[in-house]
C-alpha positions in Angstrom: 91.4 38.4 134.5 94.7 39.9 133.5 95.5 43.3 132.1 97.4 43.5 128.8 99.4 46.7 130.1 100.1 47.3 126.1 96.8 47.4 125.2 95.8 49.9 128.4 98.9 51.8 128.5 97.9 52.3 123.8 94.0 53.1 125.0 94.9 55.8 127.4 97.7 57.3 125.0 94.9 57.2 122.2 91.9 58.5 124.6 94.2 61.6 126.0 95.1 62.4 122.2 91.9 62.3 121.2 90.9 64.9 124.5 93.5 67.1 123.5 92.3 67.2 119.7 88.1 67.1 120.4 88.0 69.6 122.9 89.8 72.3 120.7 87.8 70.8 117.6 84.4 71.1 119.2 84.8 74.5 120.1 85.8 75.3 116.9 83.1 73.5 114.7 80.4 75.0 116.8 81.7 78.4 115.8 81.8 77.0 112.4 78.2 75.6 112.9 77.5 79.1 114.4 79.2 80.9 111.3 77.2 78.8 108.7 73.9 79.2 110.3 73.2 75.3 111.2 73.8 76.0 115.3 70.3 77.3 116.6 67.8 75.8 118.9 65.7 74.6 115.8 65.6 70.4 116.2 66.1 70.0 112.3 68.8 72.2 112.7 69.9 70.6 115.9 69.8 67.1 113.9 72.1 68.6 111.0 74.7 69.9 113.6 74.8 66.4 114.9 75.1 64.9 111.7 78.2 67.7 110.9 79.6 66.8 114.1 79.7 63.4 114.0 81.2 63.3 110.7 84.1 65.2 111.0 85.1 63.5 114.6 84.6 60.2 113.1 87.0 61.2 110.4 89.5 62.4 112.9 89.4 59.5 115.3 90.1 57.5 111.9 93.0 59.4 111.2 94.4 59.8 114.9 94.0 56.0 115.4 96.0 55.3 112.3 99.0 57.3 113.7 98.5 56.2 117.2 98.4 51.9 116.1 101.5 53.0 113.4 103.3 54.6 116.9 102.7 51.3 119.0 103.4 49.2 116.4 106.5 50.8 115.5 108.1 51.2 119.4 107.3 47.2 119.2 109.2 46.4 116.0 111.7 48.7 118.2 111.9 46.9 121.1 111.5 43.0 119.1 114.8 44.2 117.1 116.5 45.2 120.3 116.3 41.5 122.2 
């Protein structure tokens, strides 16, 4: 089986972006979550958080996968026009 060192070298780019957004975002929206009253050991409440949580990172992963794939795809129109 052979590596497509593209496709790695994209994922890890894309999966250390996305680190470097989440963490900071996570704290954040639990603060949020704290601020609005839906963070408390309730499991409605726990099950509202997750819902809140997991809709806001899915809309950033959508956005921060657009730029990263528009980055690759970009250096490779780059690199095709230079040979």
């Amino acid at each position: 089986m052979s590596i497509d060192k593209d496709s790695l070298r994209e994922s890890v780019s894309d999966t250390a972006l996305a680190l470097v957004i989440n963490f900071p975002l996570n704290i954040a929206l639990l603060e949020i979550a704290t601020y609005i009253g839906i963070n408390s050991n309730g499991s409605s409440d726990n099950f509202i958080l997750s819902v809140f949580l997991t809709s806001v990172f899915t809309t950033v992963a959508i956005v921060r996968k657009y730029f990263v794939r528009n980055y690759f795809k970009r250096k490779q129109r780059t690199a095709d026009a230079v040979h």
